[in-house]
N, C-alpha and C positions, 0 to 999 in steps of 0.2 A: 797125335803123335808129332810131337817136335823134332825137327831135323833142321842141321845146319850144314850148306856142306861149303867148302873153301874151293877156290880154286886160284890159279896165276901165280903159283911159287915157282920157283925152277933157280937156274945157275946164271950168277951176273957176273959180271966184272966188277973192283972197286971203284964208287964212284958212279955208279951204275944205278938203274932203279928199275924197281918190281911195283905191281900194282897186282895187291889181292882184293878176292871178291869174297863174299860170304851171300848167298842165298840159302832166305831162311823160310822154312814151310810148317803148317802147323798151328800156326798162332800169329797174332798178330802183334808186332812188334814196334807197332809204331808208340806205345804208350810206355815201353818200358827200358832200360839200357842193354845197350849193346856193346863187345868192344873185341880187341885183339890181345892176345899174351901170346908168351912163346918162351918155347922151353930148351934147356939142353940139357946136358950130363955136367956140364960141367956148376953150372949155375944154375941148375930148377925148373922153375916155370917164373915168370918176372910180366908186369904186365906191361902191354906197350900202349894202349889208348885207347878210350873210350866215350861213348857217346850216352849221354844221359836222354831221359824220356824229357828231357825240355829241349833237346837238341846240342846241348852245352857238352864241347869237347873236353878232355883232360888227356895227356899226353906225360909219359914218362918223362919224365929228367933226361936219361940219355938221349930221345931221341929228338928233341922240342926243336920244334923246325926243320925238320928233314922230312918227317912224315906228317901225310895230313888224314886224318880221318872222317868219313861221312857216311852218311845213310839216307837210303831214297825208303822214305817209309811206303810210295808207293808201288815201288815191288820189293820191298820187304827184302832189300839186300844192304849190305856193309862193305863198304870200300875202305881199302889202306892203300893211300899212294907212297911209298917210302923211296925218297931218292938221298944223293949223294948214299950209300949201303957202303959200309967197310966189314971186314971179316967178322969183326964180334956183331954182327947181325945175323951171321950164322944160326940159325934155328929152324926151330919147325914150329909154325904160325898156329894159332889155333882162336877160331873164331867161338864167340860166347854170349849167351842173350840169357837174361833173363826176363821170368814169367810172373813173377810175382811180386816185388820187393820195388817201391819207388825210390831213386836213390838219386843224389846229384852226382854229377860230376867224381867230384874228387872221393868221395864214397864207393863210387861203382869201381874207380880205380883200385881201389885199396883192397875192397870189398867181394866184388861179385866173385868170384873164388869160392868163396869161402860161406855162403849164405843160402837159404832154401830156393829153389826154383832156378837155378843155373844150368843152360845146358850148352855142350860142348860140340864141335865140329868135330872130324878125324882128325885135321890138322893137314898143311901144307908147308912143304921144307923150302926151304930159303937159306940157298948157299953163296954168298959171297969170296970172291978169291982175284 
């Protein structure tokens, strides 16, 4: 049974930075990509970075250089360090791995969405103001 769960969202300041975690149980994740998306009402679900099973990050356009993404494959957890955060950061984080599909980089970003074997966190809210 795969389980992901997020934690260290909450309320910043602009300017400010949050550090999410994602522990993931269930399987082992060190062979395959991990990453973060986050969603609103207003604009979807948008993905913010990802970590490929070679280690190789990929990182949204908006956020390139503010957040750094990683993973300790030996406890099987996912970090987001996101700083300088302005309000359109505003979301709710949702952490995602998948089990099946080997993918690089720029694929998992694009991709892990939307492909078999993707599983999803609850999600942790991230309000900037």
């Amino acid at each position: 049974h795969v389980q992901l769960v997020e934690s260290g969202g909450g309320s910043v300041q602009v300017g400010g930075s949050l550090r999410l975690s994602c522990a993931a149980s269930g399987h082992d994740f060190s062979e395959y990509s991990m990453g973060w998306f986050r969603q609103t009402a207003k604009k979807g679900r948008e993905a913010v970075a990802v970590v490929a099973n070679d280690g190789e990050p990929a990182y949204a356009d908006f956020e390139r250089g503010r957040f750094t993404i990683s993973k300790d494959n030996a406890k099987n957890t996912l970090i987001l360090q996101m700083n300088l955060l302005k309000p359109e950061d505003t979301a709710t984080y949702y952490c995602a791995g998948n089990t099946q599909r080997l993918m690089t980089a720029d694929q998992a970003l694009r991709m892990m969405p939307f492909v078999e074997g993707t599983y999803w966190g609850q999600g942790t809210q991230v309000t900037v103001s």
